[in-house]
N, C-alpha and C positions, 0 to 999 in steps of 0.2 A: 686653642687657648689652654696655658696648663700652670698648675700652681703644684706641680709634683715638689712636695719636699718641701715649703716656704712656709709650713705651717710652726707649732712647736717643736724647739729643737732637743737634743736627744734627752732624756729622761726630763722633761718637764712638760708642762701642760695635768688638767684635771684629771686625764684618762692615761698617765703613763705609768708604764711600769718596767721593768729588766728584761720584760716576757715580750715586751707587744704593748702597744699605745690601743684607748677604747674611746670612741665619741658616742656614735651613733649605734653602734655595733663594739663590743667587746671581745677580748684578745684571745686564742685558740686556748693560752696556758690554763691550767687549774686554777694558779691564785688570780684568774679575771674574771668580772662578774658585775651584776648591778652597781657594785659601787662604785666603777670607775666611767660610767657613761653621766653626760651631760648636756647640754642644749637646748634647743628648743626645734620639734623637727618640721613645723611650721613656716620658724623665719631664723633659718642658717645662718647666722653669723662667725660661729666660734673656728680658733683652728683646728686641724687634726692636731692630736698629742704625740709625743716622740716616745721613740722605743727605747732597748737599753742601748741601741748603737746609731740611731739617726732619728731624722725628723720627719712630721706628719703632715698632712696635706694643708694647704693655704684656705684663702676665701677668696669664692669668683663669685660676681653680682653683677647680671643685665640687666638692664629695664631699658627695653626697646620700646617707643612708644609704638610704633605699627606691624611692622613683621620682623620675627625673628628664623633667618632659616639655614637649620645647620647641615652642611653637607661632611663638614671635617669633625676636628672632636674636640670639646668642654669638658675639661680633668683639673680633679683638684685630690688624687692621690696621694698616699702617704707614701713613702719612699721604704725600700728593701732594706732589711737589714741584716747581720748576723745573730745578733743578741739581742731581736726582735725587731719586726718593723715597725712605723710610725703610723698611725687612724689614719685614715680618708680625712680629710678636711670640707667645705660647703662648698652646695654651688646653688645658685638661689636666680629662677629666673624670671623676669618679668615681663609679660609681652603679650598683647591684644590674639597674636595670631604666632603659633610656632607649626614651622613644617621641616622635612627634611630626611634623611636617613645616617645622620652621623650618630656621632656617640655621645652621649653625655655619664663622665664615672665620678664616681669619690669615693674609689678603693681603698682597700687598708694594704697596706706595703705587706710582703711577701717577710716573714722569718726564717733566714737559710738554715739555723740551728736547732734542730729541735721544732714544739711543736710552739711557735715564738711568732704567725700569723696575727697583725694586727688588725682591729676590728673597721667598720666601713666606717662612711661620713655619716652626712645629710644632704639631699639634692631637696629643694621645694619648685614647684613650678608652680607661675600664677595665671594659666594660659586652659584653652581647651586643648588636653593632648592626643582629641583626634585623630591631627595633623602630621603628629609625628610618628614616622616610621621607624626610627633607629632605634638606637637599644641603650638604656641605663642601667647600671651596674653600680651597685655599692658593696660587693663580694668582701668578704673578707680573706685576703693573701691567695694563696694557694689550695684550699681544701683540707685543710688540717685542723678543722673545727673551731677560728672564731666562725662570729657573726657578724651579718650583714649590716650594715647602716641603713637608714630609712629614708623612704622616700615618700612626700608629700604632695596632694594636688587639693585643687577643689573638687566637695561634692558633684553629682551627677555626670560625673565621664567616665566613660567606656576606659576599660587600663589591659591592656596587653602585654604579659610581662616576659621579656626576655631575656633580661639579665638579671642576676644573684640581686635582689633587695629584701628589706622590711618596712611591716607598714607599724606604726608607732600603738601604742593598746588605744582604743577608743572606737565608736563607730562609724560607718563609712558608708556611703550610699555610691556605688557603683553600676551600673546598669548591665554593661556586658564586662564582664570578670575571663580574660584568657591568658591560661601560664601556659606557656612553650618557651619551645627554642635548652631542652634541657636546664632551664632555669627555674631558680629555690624563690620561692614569696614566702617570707618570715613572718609571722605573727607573735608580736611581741606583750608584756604583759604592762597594762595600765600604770598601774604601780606595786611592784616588788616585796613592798613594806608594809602593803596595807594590814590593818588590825580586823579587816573583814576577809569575807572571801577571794577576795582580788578580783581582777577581771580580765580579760583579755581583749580581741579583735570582733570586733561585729561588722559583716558583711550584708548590707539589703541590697537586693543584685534581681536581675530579671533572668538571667542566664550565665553559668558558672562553668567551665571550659577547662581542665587539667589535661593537660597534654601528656602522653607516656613521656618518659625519660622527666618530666618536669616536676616537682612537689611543693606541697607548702610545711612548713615546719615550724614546731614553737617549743621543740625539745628544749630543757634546761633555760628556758625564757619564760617561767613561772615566778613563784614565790623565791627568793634571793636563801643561800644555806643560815638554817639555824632561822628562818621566818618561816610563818604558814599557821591557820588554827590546826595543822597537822601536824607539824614539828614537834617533837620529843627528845630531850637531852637522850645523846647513845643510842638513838635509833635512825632508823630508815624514814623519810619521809610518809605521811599517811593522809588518802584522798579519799578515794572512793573503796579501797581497799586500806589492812593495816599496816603500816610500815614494820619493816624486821626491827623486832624489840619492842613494840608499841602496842598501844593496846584499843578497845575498840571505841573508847570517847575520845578519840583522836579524828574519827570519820567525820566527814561536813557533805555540802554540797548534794545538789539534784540530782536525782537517778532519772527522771525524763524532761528535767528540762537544766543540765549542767553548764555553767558559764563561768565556775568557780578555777581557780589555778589552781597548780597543784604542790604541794608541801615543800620547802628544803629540807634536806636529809643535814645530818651531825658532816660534819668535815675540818680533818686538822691538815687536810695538805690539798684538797680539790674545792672546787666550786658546786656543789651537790647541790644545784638545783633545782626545782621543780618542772614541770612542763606547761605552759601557757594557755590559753583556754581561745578554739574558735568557734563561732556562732556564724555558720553560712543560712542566711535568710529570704528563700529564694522561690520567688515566686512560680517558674517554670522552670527549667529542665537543672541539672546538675550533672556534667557527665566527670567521672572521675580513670581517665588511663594512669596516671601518676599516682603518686601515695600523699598519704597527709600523718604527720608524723607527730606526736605532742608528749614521748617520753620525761623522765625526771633525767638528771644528767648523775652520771655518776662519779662518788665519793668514796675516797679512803676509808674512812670510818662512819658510812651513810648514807646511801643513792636518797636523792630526793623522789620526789611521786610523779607519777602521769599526771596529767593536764586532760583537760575536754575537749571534746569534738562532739557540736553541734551541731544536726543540719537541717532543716528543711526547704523540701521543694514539692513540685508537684511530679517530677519524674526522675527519679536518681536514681542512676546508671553505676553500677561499681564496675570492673571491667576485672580479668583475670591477673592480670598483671599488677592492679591497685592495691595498695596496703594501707587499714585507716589501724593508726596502732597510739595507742597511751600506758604504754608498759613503765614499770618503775625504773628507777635507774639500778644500776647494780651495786655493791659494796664491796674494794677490794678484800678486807681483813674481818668485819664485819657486819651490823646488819644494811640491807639493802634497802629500795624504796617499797613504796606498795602501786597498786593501779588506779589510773584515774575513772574517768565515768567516760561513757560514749550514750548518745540517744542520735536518732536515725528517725524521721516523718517523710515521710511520702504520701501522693495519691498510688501510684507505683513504685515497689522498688524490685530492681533486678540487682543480682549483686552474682560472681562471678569470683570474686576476691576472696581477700582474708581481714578478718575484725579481730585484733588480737586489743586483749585487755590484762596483760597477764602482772602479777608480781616478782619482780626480780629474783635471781638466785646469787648466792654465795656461797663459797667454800668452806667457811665455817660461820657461826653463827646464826640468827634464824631468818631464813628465807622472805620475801616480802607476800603478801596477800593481792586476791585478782581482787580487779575489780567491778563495777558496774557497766554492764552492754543492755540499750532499750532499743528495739526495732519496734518502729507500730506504721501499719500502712492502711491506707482508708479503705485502696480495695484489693489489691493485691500484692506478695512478695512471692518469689522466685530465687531461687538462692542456692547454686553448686558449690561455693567456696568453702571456708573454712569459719569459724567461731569461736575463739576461745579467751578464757576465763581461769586461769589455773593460777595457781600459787601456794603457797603454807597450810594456808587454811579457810575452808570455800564459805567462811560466817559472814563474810561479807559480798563472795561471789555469787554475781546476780544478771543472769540473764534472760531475758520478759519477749519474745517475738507474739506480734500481734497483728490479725488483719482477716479480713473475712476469708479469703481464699489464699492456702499457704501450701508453696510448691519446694520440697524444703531436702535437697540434697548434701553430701557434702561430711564434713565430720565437723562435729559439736560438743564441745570439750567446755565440762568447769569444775576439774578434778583437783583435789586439793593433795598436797606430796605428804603430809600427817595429818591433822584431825578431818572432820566430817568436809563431803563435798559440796559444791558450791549449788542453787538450783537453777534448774531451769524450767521456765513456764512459758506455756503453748496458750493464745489465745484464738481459737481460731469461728465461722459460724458457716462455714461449705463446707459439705460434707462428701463434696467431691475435693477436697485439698492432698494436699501426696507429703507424706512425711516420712520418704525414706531415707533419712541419713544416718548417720551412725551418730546416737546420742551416747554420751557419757560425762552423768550417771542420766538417768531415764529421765524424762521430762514429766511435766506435770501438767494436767489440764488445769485452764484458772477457771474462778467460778461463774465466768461470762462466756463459759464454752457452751456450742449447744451439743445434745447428747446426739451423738449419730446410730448410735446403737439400731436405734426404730428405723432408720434405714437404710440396714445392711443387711441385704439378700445373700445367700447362697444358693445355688441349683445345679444339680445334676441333669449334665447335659448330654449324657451317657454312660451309663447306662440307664434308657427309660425303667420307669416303675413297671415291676413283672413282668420285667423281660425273661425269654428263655435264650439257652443259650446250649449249642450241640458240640462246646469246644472248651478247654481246660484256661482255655487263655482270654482273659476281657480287659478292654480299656476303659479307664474310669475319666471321663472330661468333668471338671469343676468350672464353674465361672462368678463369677460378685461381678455386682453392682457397684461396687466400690474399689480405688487401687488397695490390692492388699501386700502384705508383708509374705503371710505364709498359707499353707493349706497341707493338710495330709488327709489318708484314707486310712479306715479301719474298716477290718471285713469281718464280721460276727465279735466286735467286738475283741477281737486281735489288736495287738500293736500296732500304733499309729505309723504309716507309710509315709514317709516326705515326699511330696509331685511336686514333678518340675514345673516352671512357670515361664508362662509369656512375654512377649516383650513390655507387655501394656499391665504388668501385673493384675491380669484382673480373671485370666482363663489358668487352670490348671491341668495336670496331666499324669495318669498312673496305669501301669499296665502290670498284671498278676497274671503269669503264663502256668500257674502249677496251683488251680482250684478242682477239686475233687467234686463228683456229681455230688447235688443236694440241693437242699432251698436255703440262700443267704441274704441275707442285709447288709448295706455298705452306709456308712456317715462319714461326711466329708465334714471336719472342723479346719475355718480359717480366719486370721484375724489380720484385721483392717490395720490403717497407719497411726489410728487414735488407741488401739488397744482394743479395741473390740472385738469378740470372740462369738463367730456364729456359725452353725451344722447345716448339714444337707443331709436328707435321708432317699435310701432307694431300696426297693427290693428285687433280687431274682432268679433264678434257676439255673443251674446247671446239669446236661443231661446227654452225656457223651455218647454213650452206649444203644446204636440203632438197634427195633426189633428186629425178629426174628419172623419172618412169612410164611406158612408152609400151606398148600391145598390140599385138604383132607379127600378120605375116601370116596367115591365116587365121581368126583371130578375130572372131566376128559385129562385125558393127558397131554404135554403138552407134545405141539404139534398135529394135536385131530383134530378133525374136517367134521363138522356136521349140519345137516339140511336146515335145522330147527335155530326160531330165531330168539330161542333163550336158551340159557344153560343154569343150571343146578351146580 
């Protein structure tokens, strides 16, 4: 069944434009954007819109009173065009029971000219889509950056996504949440215009499933350009960080609990969106192989701001491959956006990945600001990846990891490119936690840390106290109680030696092959992963030089024999 084409014909309908037709989903070009989407993604009625050179998808409606089951395919397509293609048009089903493994689309037609991709439909299902195996797609054209059109179900069903959609801004109770099959799930924002913070996608889910090759995205599906309490005439977008140009009463929204959009940036020739806000609220696991993506989009004269990324669960899994990012958008000629906020709860989290929160750059004019990263986990975090935070200027870069035990590799960046850097703070209360990554600049303990100082042992583990020793050459073995960073030896008070270290940072290792006879003392100073700075002391001898034995006068010689069973 197919309504390719039957929709709005060429440059008419609510969502068209010379670029690319927008319903559900809006057009690749620059000048497309909130303003040219319409309907309701509930109850599909409307056509797709036409491009600058053809027409956009129709409207299909079943309402099958008993089974509905698709083995072919349900298309309501917008048609290809040169000087942009035509929207996805609806497909809207109605049916007690759907099974099957066909297709169900309401793509946006393909623009062969340029980047002229028009944006998806709307499909609605009013069914449990348990049942169905196949695959719905409301992609927008070809990959050339529209958006997807949205797709609708009722609350409490499991949703498997496999083809390109968006789910509309509002919340959603899903139970088991899985993106595969290389497919994008959009998160779109409430509404664009709003005079508060906006709002985006809320997910309450049991289980949350991103498949490598698969992501969710709400890039430039924020705040609409020239809207946001972040927006600043001539500047860059401003969220969690400051937009290029802007200044800092421009900053809104939660640093641990962010749900807010993110800013549009200035624009006299692009769409300089903001980034759109997700809230995954999730009771067990969260595994993420894919990325999630909530950028501002970028603008001639303005990138708009990152967006949020909110998650909680009870185990969430980043993987090495996954990328959670709310970077600003960039500014061709001018200023760029700033960064959004990110917050992160777990009972556990492992993370593997990269967290970037950064502020845009530009060629000329002033750069965009990072912005807010909150990790807090109840009992522990693990973490080889990467972190960062950087932009203009670190006044508003802010990143806060917390959790009783923190296993914390990887590099940790929230360096600002001109004025002061951004901070970072440690909350941690095990004092067996390992914090060796490369920070920069130096972190900070917060005031809920406890002091581990009181227990962090050092001991010389060789040489014992008053040892002697009948050779020029000794090894010094160090070990803690704690993983450490460093450790050297000084011997009477000489230049500190750097000893190698084990795999477990916790044993050291020095060897001095050219100590001259006498009596010395050696202290081992080493500091722990919190900054802690603790000595080992030993003392002992060296005494190279064997005596000398000689048998004085009267003493037999050697070699005599005599009767007597004592000698003199």
């Amino acid at each position: 069944i197919s309504t390719y084409g039957l929709g709005w014909r060429v440059d008419q309908g609510p969502g068209t434009s010379d670029n690319g037709g927008s319903y559900g989903g809006f057009c690749a070009h620059s000048n497309c954007g909130w303003n040219r989407i319409y309907g309701n993604a509930s109850a599909p009625v409307d056509f797709g819109s036409g491009g600058g050179s053809t027409s956009g998808g129709g409207v299909i409606l079943i309402n099958a009173t008993n089974d509905l089951i698709i083995m072919g395919n349900i298309a309501s397509n917008g048609a290809t065009g040169y000087y942009g293609g035509g929207s996805g048009g609806s497909v809207w089903l109605i049916s007690n029971n759907v099974s099957g493994n066909g297709t169900i689309n309401a793509r946006g037609g393909e623009g062969t000219y340029g980047e002229r991709d028009a944006g998806g439909g709307r499909i609605r299902n009013t069914f449990n889509i348990d049942n169905f195996n196949g695959i719905i797609s409301l992609k927008s054209g070809d990959d050339s950056g529209g958006t997807s059109g949205t797709y609708s179900f009722p609350d409490g069903n499991n949703l498997t996504v496999k083809g390109d959609m968006a789910l509309a801004g509002g919340n959603y109770s899903i139970p088991y949440l899985n993106i595969t099959n290389n497919a994008q799930l959009e998160f779109q924002a409430v509404n664009a215009y709003a005079s508060d913070n906006g709002a985006g996608v809320i997910i309450n889910s049991v289980n949350v499933f991103l498949d490598s090759g698969a992501s969710m995205y709400g890039t430039g599906l924020g705040f609409h350009e020239q809207e946001g309490p972040g927006y600043k005439s001539n500047s860059g977008g401003s969220h969690g960080g400051i937009g290029g140009g802007s200044t800092i009463a421009y900053i809104y929204g939660s640093e641990t609990q962010p749900l807010s959009l993110g800013s549009g940036g200035t624009s006299v020739r692009s769409a300089a969106q903001g980034g759109s806000a997700l809230f995954l609220n999730v009771t067990g696991n969260v595994t993420l192989l894919g990325d999630i993506s909530s950028r501002g989009r970028y603008g001639y004269s303005g990138g708009g701001a990152g967006g949020s990324i909110y998650v909680v669960s009870d185990v969430l899994n980043i993987s090495e491959d996954s990328l959670l990012r709310v970077n600003g958008g960039s500014g061709d000629s001018q200023e760029p956006g700033a960064g959004g906020r990110i917050a992160l709860y777990a009972n556990t989290l492992i993370s593997s990945g990269a967290i970037e929160n950064n502020g845009a750059t530009v060629g000329g004019g002033v750069d965009g600001s990072a912005g807010t990263i909150y990790i807090n986990a109840s009992s522990s975090i693990t973490s080889s990846g990467n972190i960062t935070a950087t932009g203009y200027t670190g006044t508003t870069a802010w990143i806060n990891i917390s959790s009783p035990y923190m296993n914390l590799s990887g590099n940790y960046d929230a360096t600002a490119s001109i004025t002061q850097n951004g901070t970072f703070t440690m909350n941690y209360t095990d004092c067996s936690s390992v914090l060796s990554g490369s920070f920069s600049p130096d972190f900070v303990k917060a005031s809920g840390c406890v002091d581990c100082s009181g227990n962090y042992n050092v001991n010389f583990d060789y040489p014992l106290n008053n040892s002697y020793f009948n050779s020029s050459s000794v090894e010094f073995n160090v070990s803690t109680n704690l993983y450490s960073n460093s450790c050297s030896v000084s011997i009477n008070g000489a230049a500190n030696q750097s000893m190698s270290v084990n795999a477990s940072n916790n044993g050291f290792n020095y060897t001095n092959s050219s100590i001259d006879d006498g009596f010395y003392n050696a202290s081992a100073f080493c500091e722990n992963t919190f900054g802690d700075i603790k000595s080992g002391f030993v003392e002992f001898v060296i005494d190279s030089v064997f005596p000398s034995v000689e048998f004085g006068a009267g003493v037999l010689s050697n070699g005599s024999q005599t009767p007597f069973s004592w000698v003199f």
